[in-house]
Backbone as CSV, one residue per row, in Angstrom:
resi,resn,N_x,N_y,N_z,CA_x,CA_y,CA_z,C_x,C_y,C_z
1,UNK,9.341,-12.489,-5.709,8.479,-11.662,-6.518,8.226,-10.340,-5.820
2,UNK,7.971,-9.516,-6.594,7.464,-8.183,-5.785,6.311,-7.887,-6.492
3,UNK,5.440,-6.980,-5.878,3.690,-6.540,-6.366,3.804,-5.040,-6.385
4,UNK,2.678,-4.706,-6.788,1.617,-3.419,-6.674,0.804,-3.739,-6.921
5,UNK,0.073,-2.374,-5.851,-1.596,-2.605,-5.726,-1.878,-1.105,-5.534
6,UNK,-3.175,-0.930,-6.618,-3.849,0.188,-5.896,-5.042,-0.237,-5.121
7,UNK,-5.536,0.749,-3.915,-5.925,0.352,-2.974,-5.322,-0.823,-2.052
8,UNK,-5.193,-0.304,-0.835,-4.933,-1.518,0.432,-5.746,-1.865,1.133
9,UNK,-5.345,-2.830,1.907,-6.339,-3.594,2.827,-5.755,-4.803,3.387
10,UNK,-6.872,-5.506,3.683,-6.273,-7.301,4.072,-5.504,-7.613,2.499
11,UNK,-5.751,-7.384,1.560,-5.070,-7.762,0.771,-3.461,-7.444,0.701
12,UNK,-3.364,-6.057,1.233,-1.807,-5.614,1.731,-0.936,-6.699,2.881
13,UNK,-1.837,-6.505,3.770,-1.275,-7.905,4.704,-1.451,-9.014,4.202
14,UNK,-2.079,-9.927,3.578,-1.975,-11.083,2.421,-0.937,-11.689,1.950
15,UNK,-0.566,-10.226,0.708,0.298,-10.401,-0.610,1.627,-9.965,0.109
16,UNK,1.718,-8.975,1.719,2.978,-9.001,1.856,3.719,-10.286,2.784
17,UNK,2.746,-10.998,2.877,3.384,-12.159,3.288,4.010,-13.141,2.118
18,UNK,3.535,-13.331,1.231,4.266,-13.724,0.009,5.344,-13.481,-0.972
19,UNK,5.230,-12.024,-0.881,6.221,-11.574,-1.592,7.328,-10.608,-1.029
20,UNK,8.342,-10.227,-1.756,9.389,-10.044,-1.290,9.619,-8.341,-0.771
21,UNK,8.618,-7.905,-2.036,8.403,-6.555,-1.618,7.122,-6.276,-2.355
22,UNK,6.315,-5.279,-1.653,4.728,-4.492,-2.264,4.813,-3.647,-2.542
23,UNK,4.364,-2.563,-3.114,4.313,-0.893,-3.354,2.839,-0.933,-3.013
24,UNK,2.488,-0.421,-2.234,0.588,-0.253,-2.037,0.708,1.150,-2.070
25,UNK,-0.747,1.779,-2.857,-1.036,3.222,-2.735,-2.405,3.447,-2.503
26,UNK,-2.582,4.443,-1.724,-3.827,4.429,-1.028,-4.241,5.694,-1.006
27,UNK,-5.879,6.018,-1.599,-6.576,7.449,-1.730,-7.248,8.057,-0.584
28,UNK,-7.525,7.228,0.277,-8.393,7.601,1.111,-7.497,7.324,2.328
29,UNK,-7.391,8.758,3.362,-6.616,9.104,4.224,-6.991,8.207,5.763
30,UNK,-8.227,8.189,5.536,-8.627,7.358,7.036,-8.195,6.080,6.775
31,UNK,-8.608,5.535,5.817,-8.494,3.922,5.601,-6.947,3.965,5.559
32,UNK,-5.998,4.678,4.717,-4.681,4.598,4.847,-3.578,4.582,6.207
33,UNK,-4.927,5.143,6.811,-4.058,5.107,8.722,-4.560,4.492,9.583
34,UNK,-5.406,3.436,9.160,-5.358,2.145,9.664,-5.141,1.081,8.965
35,UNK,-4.874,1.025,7.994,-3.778,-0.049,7.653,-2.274,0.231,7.675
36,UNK,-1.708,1.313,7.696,-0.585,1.691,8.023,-0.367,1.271,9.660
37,UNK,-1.343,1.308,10.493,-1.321,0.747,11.792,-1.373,-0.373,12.327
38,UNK,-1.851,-1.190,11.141,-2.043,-3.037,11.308,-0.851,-3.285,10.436
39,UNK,-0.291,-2.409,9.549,1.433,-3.169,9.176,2.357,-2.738,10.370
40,UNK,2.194,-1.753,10.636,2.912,-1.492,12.064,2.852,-2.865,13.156
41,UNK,1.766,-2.996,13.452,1.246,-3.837,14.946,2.010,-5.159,14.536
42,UNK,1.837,-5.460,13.182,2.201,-6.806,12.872,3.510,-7.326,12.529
43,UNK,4.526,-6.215,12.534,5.784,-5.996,11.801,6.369,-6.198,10.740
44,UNK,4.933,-5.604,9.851,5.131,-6.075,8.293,6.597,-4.970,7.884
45,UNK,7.512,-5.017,7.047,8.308,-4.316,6.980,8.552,-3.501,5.208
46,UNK,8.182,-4.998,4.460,8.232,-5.108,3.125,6.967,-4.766,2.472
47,UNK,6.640,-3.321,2.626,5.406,-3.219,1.845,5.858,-1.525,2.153
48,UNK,5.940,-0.823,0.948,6.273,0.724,0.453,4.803,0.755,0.645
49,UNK,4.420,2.120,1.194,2.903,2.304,1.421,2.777,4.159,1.219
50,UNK,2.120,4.262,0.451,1.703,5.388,-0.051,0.554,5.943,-0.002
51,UNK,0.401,7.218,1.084,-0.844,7.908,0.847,-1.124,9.337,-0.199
52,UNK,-2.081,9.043,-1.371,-1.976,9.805,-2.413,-3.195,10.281,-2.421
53,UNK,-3.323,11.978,-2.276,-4.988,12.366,-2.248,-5.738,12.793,-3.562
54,UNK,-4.859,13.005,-4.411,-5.475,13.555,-5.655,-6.214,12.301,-6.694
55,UNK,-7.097,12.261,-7.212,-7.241,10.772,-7.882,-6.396,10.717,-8.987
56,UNK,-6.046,12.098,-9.727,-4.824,12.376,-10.980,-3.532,11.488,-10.322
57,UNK,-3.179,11.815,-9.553,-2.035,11.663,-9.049,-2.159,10.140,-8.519
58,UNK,-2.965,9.683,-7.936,-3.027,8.266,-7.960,-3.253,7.621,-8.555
59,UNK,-4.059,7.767,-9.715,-3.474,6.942,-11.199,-2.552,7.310,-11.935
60,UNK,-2.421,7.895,-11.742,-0.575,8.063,-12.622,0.101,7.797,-11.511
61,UNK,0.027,7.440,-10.323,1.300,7.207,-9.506,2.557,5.908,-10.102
62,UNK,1.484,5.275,-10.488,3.026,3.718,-10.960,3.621,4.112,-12.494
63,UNK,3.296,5.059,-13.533,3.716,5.739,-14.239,4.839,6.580,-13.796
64,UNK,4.830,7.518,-12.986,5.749,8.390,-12.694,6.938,8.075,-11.751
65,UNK,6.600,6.812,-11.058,7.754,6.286,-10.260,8.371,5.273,-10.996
């Protein structure tokens, strides 16, 4: 199976243990660079991770891709 999620978190490390691939997108720049640092530490590999600052642009993000 593969997912998306808006917003990440423990739920990013979670669901990418289950599935085959994630798309996570993330608004908020601090929180996005520490979870980008705990998929790092942990060698999550399968999780597309996206930092998006506009809120336009992050709800339309799974529309336009």
């Amino acid at each position: 199976m593969i997912g998306f999620e808006y917003g990440s978190g423990f739920s990013t490390i979670f669901f990418s243990k289950y599935l085959k691939h994630l798309t996570s997108v993330e608004h908020n720049e601090a929180w996005f660079n520490i979870v980008k640092t705990k998929l790092k530490e942990q060698g999550i590999n399968n999780v597309d991770y996206h930092f998006i600052p506009s809120s336009i642009e992050y709800i339309g993000w799974i529309i336009e891709t």
